[in-house]
C-alpha positions in Angstrom: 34.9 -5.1 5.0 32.4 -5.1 1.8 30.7 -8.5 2.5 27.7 -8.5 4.4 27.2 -10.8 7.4 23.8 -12.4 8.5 23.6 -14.6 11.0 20.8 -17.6 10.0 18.3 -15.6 12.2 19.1 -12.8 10.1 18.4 -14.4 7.0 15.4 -16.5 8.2 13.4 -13.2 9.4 14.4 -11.2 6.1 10.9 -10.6 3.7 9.8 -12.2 0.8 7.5 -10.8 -1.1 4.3 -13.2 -2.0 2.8 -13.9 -5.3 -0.5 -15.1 -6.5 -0.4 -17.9 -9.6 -1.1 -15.0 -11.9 2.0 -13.0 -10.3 0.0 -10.6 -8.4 1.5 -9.4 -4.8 -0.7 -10.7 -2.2 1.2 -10.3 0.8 4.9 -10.8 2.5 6.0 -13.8 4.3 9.7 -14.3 6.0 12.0 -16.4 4.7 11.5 -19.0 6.9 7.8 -19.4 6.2 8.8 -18.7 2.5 11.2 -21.8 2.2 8.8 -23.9 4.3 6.2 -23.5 1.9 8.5 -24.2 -1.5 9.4 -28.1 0.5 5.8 -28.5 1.4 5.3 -27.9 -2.9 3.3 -24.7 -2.1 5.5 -22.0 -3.6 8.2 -21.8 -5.9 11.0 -19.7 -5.6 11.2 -16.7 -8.8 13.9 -14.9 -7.3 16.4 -15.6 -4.3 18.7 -13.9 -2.7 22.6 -13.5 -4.2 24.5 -15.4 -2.3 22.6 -16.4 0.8 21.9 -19.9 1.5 20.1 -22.0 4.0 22.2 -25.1 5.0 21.3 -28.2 6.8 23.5 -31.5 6.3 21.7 -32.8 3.6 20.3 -29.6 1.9 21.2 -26.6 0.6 18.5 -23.9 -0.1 19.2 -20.2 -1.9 17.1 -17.4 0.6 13.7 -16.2 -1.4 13.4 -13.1 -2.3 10.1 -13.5 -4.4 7.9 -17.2 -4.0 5.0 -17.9 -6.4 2.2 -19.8 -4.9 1.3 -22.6 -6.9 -2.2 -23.4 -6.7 -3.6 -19.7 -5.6 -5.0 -17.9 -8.5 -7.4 -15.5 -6.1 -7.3 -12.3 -4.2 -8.1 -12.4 -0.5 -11.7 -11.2 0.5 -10.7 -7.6 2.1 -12.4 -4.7 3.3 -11.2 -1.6 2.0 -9.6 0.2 4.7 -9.6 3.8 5.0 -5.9 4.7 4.9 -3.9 7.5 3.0 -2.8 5.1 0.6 -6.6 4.1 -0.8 -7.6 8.4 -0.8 -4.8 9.1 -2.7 -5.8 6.1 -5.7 -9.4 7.0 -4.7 -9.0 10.4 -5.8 -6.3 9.6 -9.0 -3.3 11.5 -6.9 -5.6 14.6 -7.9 -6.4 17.4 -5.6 -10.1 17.6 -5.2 -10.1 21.2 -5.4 -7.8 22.7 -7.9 -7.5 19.5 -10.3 -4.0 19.2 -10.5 -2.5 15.7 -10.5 0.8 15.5 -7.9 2.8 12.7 -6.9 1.8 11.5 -3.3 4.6 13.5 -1.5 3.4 16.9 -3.0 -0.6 16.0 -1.1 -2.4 15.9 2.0 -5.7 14.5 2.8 -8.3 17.2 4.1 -11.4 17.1 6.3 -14.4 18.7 4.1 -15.7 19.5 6.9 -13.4 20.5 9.7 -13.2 18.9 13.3 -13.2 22.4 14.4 -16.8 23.1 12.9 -18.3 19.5 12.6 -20.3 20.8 16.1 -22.4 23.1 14.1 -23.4 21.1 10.6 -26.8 19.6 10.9 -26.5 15.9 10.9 -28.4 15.6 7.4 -25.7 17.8 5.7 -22.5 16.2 6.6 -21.0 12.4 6.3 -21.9 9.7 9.1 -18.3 10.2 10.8 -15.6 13.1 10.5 -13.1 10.3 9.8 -14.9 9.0 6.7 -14.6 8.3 2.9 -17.1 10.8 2.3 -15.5 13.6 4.7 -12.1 13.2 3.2 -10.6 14.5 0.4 -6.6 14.7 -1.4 -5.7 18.3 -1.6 -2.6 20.1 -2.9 -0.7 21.3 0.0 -1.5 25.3 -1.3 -5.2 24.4 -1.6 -5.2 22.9 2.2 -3.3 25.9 3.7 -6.2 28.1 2.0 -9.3 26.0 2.4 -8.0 26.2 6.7 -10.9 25.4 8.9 -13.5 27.2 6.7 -16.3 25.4 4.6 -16.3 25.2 1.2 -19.5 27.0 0.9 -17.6 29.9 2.2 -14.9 29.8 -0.5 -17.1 29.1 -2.7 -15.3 26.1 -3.7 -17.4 23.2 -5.7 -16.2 19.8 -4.9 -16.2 16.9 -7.5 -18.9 14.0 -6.7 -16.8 11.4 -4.8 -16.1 8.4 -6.0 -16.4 5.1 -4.4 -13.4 3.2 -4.6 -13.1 -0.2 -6.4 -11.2 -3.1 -4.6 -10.2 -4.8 -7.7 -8.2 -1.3 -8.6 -6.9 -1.3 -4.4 -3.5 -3.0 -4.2 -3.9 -5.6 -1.1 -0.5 -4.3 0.0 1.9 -0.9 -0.3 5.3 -1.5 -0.1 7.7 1.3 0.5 10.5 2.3 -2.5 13.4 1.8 -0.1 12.0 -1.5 0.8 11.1 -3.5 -2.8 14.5 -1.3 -4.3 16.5 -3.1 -1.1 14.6 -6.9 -1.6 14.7 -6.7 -5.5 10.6 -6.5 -6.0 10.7 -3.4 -8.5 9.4 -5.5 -11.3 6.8 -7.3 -10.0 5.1 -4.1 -7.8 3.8 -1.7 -10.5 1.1 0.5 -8.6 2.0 -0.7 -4.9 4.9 1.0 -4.0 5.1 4.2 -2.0 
């Protein structure tokens, strides 16, 4: 009962993890659209699944794991969106108000400026939105059970000048631990994995 079995649906709508001509994740594809691209001489295949094949009379095809486009040295255009993900490498994994450096798990993201005061800040001394780059912030869990719904003015609490985030640093996509351990993308991930 060891040996796994996938039907070819199963195999044809399993992830394969995209790569740019310089070996850069730029997005995931199914193995379907993967294998389509490697006959039309788009992609080549870099890693492939053990011991799953696609089959047709007169071809037999290992299932991708990883595909490297051929001719596709660029990044996609992208706006950065404002997601946990982009705070946390925004902010270096750092909480903004007692400095220390935490792994993702061991942070939260935290209004400034609270939803439960935004009402009473004059418009010229708070961010365009309450759901903006400039109103949030990564804070330690400790810090954010302190800070509460006050301001930091009454804390007394001095907030580092926020930085704007750089889209060459921004990963185009995040790919959960579970998932790229599962597929076999460890080594070609580095900083997108969750």
């Amino acid at each position: 009962m060891g040996a796994s079995f996938f039907t070819l649906m199963d195999v044809l709508s399993q992830p394969v993890l995209v790569l740019n001509s310089g070996y850069m994740p730029v997005g995931i594809k199914s193995v379907r659209d993967a294998i389509c691209m490697v006959l039309m001489e788009k992609a080549d295949i870099i890693k492939e699944a053990a011991n799953l094949f696609i089959r047709s009379e007169k071809l037999k095809l290992p299932a991708p794991r990883i595909i490297l486009l051929i001719n596709y040295n660029h990044l996609p255009k992208r706006k950065i969106r404002l997601s946990r993900q982009n705070i946390l490498i925004r902010d270096n994994h750092t909480c903004s108000y007692c400095a220390k450096q935490l792994s993702a798990s061991k942070l939260t993201l935290d209004h400034i400026i609270p939803k439960s005061r935004w009402a009473e800040i004059q418009k010229d001394r708070k961010a365009t939105d309450f759901n903006s780059w400039e109103n949030i912030v990564t804070a330690c869990k400790e810090c954010n059970t302190k800070k509460g719904s006050k301001l930091l003015s009454e804390l007394k609490w001095k907030l580092p000048p926020i930085k704007k985030l750089d889209p060459r640093l921004t990963p185009l996509l995040f790919v959960s631990n579970k998932t790229a351990e599962e597929f076999g993308w460890n080594e070609y991930l580095f900083y997108n994995q969750y």
